[in-house]
N, C-alpha and C positions, 0 to 999 in steps of 0.2 A: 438427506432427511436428518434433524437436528435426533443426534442417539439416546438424549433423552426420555422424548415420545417414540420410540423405535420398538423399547421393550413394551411397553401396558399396550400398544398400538399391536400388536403381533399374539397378545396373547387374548384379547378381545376378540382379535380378528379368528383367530383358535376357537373359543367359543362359541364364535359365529357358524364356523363351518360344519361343525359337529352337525345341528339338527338341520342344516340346512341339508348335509350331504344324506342326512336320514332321509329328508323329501323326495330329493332328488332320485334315489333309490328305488324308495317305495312307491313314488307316481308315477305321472306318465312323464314319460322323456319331454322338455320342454322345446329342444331340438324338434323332435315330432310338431308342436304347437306350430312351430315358425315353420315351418314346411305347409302346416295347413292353411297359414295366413296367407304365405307365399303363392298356394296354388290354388284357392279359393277366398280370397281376400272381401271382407265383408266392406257397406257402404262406407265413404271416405269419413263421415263423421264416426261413425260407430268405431272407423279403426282409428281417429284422429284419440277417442277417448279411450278404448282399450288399450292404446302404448302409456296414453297417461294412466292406468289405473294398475297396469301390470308394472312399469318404472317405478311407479309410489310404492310396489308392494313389496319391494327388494331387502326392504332390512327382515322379512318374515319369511320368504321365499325365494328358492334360487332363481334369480333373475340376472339371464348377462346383458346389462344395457347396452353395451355395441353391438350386437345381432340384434337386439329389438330395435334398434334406433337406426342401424344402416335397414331394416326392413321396412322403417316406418319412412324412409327416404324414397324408398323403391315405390311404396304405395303412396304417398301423400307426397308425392316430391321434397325437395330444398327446405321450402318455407313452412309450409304445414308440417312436415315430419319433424324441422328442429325446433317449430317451438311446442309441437307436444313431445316431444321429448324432454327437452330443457323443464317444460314444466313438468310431467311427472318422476324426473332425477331430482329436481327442488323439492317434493312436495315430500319424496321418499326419504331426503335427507332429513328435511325440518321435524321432519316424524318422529326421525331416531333420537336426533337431537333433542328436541322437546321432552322425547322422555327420561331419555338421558341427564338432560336438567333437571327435571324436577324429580327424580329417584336414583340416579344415578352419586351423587357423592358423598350418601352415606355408604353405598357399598365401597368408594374410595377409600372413606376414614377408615372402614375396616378393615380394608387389605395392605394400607400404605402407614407408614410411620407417619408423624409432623414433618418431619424433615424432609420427607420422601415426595410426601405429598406436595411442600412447599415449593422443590427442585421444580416439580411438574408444574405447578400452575405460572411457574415462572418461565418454563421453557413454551408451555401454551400461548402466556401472551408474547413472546417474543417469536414465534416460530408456530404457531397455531393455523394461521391461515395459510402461510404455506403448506401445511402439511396437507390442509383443507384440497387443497387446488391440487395437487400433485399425485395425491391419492383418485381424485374424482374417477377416474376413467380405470382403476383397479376394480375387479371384482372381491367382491369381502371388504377389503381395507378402506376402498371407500364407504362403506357403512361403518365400519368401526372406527375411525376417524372422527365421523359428526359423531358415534356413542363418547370416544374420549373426549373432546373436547367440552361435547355436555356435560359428563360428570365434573370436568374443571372448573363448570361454568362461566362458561366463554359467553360474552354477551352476544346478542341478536345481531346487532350492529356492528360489531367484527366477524360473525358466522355468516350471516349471509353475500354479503361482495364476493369476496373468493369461492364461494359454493354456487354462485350465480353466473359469473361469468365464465368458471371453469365449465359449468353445464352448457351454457350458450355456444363457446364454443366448440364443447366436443357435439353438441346435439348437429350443429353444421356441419360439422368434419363427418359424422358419421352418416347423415342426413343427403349430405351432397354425393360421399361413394354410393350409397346406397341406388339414388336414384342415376345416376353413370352406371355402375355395373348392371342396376336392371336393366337400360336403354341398348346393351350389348352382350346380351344373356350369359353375365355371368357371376349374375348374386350370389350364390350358395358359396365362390370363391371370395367374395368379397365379407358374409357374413360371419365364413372361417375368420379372415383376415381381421376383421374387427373386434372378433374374441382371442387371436392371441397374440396381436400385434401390443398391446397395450402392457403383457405380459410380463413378454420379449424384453420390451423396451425398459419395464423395473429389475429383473434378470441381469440386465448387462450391462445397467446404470452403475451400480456396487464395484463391477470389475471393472470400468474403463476409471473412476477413483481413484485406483490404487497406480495409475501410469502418470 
């Protein structure tokens, strides 16, 4: 990831987790929720819209989209689970993003020099949708990712491909274990797997770099 966006990316992501981990905290275990999905699952529409409405609601609540989207594979199979999935991680990014745009880089001016600021918008258009795509499937970062890039003011037309088809395909990949592990009762291993496989994977990216 270009080291640029590495710092403001990290300390948005910082902010993020703060009142999230408040939520988290103070309500009910969301763990709990997906258990009750899991063992009382309501009609296939009702659950095709509640993945889309809980996925959209992630930049405000703690939401890990790979247990809800390997459960929404388990319920809704392959096709119905990845594309409401895919749409409510689109619908959840655009959100941030859009606000992000449009209020987001006065708060920039104010915490960044000219210079600072200019480094950034230069390292955004060169390295913005990658960061877009590589984050998608990170909890936190993927939200603050679509927040930075909004404050940079990344256009629409460079923000959505990368946030679209990194969604499509994670919504599949999660979508398809999902409904495999359920066919052979062994979700609850598979919905672990899905929240910290994704992790792992940014974890030991950093250190296999340096070989």
């Amino acid at each position: 990831m270009n080291r640029t966006l590495l710092k403001p990316l990290l300390i948005v992501a910082v902010v993020l987790v703060l009142p999230l981990a408040l939520l988290a905290v103070r309500g009910e275990s969301f763990t709990t929720q997906l258990q009750r999905w899991r063992d009382d699952p309501p009609a296939r529409a009702t659950m095709a819209a509640l993945v889309v409405a809980v996925l959209a609601s992630d930049v405000v609540l703690p939401v890990p989209s790979g247990p809800v989207a390997t459960l929404a594979g388990a319920q809704l199979g392959t096709a119905l689970g990845a594309a409401a999935s895919c749409a409510g991680m689109t619908v959840g990014a655009a959100i941030a993003f859009a606000l992000a745009r449009r209020w987001g880089r006065p708060l920039a001016e104010k915490m960044s020099s000219p210079e600072s600021l200019a480094e950034l918008d230069d390292a955004c258009a060169r390295h913005g949708g990658w960061v877009l795509a590589i984050t998608r499937p990170l909890p936190v970062l993927a939200e603050a990712a679509a927040l930075l890039v909004g404050a940079l003011r990344m256009s629409w037309g460079r923000f959505l491909p990368p946030v679209l088809l990194a969604n499509a395909a994670l919504g599949v990949a999660y979508a398809a274990l999902g409904q495999y592990a359920a066919k052979r009762e062994w979700l609850p291993l598979a919905v672990g797997l899905a929240a910290a496989a994704p992790l792992a994977a940014f974890a030991w990216r950093p250190r296999r770099e340096k070989y």
